[in-house]
N, C-alpha and C positions, 0 to 999 in steps of 0.2 A: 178256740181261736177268736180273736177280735183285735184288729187294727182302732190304736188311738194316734192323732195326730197332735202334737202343744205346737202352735206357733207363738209367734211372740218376736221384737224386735230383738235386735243387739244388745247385751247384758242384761234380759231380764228377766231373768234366771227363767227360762225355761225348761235348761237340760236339768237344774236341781228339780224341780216340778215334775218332770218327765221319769227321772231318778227316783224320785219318793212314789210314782204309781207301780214303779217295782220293787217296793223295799221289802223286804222278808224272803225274799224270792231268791232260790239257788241256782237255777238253771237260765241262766242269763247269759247269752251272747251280745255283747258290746259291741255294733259291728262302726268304727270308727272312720268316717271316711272321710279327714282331713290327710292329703299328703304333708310329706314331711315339713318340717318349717326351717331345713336347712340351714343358712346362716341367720334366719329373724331367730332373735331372743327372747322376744315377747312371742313372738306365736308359739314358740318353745315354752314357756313359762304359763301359756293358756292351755297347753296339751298335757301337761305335767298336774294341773290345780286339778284337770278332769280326771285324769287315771286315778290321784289321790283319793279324792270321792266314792269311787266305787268300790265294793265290796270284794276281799280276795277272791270270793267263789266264783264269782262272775268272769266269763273267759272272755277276753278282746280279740276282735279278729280284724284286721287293719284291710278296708275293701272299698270296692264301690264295683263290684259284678253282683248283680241282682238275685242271682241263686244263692247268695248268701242267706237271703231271705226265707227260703223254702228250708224251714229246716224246723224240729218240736222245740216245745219247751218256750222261752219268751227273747226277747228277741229289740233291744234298744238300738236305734237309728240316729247316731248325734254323728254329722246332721246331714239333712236332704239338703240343707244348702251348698257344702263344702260336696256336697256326691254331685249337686246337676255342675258346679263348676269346673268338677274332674267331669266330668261326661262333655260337657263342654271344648274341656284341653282335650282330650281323647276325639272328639270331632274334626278339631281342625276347626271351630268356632269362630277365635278370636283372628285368627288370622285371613276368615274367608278364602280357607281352602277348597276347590272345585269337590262338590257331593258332601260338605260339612253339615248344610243344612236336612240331608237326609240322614244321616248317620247320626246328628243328634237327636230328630223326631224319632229315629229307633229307638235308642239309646233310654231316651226318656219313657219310650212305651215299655219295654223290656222293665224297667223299674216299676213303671204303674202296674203292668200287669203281675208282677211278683209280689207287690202289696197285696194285691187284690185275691191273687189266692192260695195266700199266704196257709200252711197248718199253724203258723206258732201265733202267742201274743206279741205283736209288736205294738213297742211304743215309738215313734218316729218324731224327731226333734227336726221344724225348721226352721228359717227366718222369715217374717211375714216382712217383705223391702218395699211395698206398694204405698206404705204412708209419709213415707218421707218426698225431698225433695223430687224431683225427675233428674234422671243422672245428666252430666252434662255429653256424656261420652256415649257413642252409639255402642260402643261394647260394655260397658255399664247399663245401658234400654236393653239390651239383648239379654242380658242376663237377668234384669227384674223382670222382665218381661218372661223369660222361659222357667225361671225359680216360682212368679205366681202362676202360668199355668200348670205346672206341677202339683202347687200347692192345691191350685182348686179339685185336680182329677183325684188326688190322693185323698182329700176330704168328702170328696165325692161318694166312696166307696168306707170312710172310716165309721166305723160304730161311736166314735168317741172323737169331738173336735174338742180343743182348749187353746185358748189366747192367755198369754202372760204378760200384765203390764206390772212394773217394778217391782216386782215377785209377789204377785196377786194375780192366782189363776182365776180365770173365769171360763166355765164350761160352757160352750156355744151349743152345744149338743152332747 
């Protein structure tokens, strides 16, 4: 067992980084947790370049319930960005629904906690949002704000950190 985390910004190439620390490997769950991209064409065209990539053997399982994670064998997370912002829609988040903000601190813990004690190797792809501009939108603060306390607790507990800048990993730990 060991948890590695790659962050890294927007296209840079972290999920191929995160991809090649499981190359050879057969027993790979994909656990993919971007919802659908319904009528976007491009986000359809981003979902399609990734399934291409991976290897037939490796099985996909379309989620963002945390017991996905508890399971043998190895175990890739692309990505904890697109999972806290379903865990987000699943709160009632964005809309400041009454008890959202307790239901996503669950929500979030439930996930840390399944990293944390996880049997499989997981590799966990997310987006490091914290160096760019400050959003102008409080639901945009809301969510870099809860994607890097994520990031931190997840790194927190990982054997393995990596940052990706224009596909040039760099091992933090």
């Amino acid at each position: 067992m060991s948890r590695i985390l790659v962050l890294g910004g927007s296209r840079s190439g972290k999920s191929v980084h995160a991809e090649s620390l499981l190359a050879g490997r057969t027993d790979v769950t994909y656990l993919a947790t971007s919802r659908s991209a319904g009528e976007d064409a491009e986000w359809a065209a981003r979902i399609a370049a990734h399934r291409a990539r991976r290897p037939s053997s490796w099985t996909t399982v379309e989620t963002t319930d945390p017991s996905a994670l508890l399971r043998e064998g190895a175990v890739l997370v692309d990505s904890v960005t697109t999972w806290v912002a379903a865990l987000m829609d699943d709160a009632g988040s964005w809309s400041d629904e009454p008890g959202a903000g307790d239901r996503l601190t669950a929500r979030c813990d439930a996930l840390v906690e399944a990293w944390a004690t996880t049997p499989a190797h997981v590799v966990a792809v997310s987006d490091e949002v914290g160096l760019g501009v400050i959003p102008e939108t409080r639901s945009g603060r809301q969510f870099r704000d809860v994607l890097g306390a994520v990031n931190q607790r997840l790194a927190g507990s990982a054997d393995e950190v990596w940052f990706v800048v224009a596909g040039l990993p760099q091992r933090l730990r």
